[in-house]
C-alpha positions, 0 to 999 in steps of 0.5 A: 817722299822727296828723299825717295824722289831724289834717290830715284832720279840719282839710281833711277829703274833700278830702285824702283825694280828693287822696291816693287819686288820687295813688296811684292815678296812681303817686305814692307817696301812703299811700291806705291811711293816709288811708282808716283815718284817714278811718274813725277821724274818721267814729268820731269824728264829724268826718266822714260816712262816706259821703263818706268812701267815695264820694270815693276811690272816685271818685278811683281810678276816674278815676286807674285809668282814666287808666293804662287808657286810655294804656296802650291807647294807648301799649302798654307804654311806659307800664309800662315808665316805671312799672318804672324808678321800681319798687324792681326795674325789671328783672322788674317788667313780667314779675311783675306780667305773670305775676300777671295772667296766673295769675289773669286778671281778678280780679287787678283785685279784690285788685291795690290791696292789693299794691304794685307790682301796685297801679300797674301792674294798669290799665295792664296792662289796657289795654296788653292791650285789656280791654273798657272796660266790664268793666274799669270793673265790675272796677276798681270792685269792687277799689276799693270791696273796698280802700275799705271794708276800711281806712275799717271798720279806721280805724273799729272801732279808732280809739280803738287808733290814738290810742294808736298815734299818740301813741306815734309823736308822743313818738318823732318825732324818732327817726323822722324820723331813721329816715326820713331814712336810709330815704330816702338808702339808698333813693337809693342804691340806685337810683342802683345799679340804674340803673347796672346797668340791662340797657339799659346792659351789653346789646348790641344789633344792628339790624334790618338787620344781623340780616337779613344775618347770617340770608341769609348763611353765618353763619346755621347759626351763629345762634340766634333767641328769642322772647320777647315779653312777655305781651300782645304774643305771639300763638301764631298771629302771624308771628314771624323765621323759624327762631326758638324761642319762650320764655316771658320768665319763664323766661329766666334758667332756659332761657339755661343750655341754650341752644347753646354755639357760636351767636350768640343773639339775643333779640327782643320787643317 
């Protein structure tokens, strides 16, 4: 932190510019960090707080708008991208799904205080054809809520952070340490996950083959489920004849009644 604070006053709106856009993009960048250390150098006279606030305020309009946009365009192949590099990538899609779904629009006002929800609200957005215009007015109001919340907190407790950062700065060699073993379990852990990926211990049939099972004899014998994702189930679309809809969130529950003596098959999107 107090390397972050020194750099900011040193290189001043353009770091902090920087940072919120990487963040707001995906990249593990600490916006929240550089919008408390913004708010400390404003208390310190270093920087004017209006720059302060407009600047990421731009800066995650146009990264936000980014996602929107190619999540409209390119579906939820975006977000599923997105979830392989998530710490859980395998309910990371249907979580923050769920969540948009619960609280509708106004997840866009409270989405970058949460990680996770914080990349993925805008993509998710797109992917499920938000207005344009009512995402930018959203959109701006939880930029501008997450903005101002970390530069008034940097601001009315700088003279705290000094105090925080200098113990930090005595300590640093033992967090560098920490950090470094942070950072091996952490790549650990997702060469794990990727090894126990569904994509990799999932079967799956094609098109074609499913078609001559349901038109042959097999077919009192086969179960069909869909479970398409949020976004891209429409209670009044066409779906394989004969199949049951279930909610995806809900799969782990429901796969324990499912029939015993049929062949199931799970199809989405």
């Amino acid at each position: 932190m107090n390397d972050l604070i020194s750099s900011i006053a040193r290189h001043g709106y353009l770091l902090i510019f920087l940072i919120a856009l990487a963040e707001s993009i995906g990249l593990p960048m600490p916006a929240a960090l550089a919008l408390i250390a913004g708010g400390a150098a404003v208390a310190a006279h270093t920087l004017e707080a209006p720059r302060v606030i407009i600047l990421p305020l731009i800066a995650m309009l146009i990264g936000d708008s980014i996602l929107f946009i190619l999540g409209r365009y390119t579906g939820w192949a975006l977000l599923g991208f997105l979830c392989r590099i998530s710490v859980n990538p395998e309910s990371c899609i249907l979580r923050s799904a769920e969540s948009f779904y619960k609280r509708g629009k106004v997840t866009l006002l409270f989405s970058k205080f949460i990680p996770g929800i914080n990349t993925m609200a805008a993509p998710l957005a797109g992917s499920m054809k938000m207005p344009p215009r009512q995402f930018l007015r959203l959109d701006l109001a939880g930029a501008c809520l997450y903005t101002l919340t970390y530069v008034v907190v940097g601001y009315l407790f700088h003279d705290f952070l000094a105090v925080i950062t200098h113990g930090f700065h005595t300590a640093s060699h033992a967090m560098g340490v920490v950090l470094c073993v942070a950072l091996i379990a952490y790549i650990g852990y997702r060469a794990w996950v990727y090894h126990k990926a569904p994509s990799r211990i999932v079967p799956h049939v094609q098109v074609g083959e499913l078609v001559r099972k349901l038109e042959s004899e097999e077919k009192a014998g086969l179960l069909i489920v869909d479970v398409r994702s949020h976004g891209y189930y429409d209670p009044n679309a066409e779906r394989i004849k004969g199949s049951i809809r279930l909610e995806p969130n809900n799969l782990s529950e429901e796969v324990e009644h499912f029939p015993k003596d049929k062949n199931i098959y799970l199809y989405c999107t």
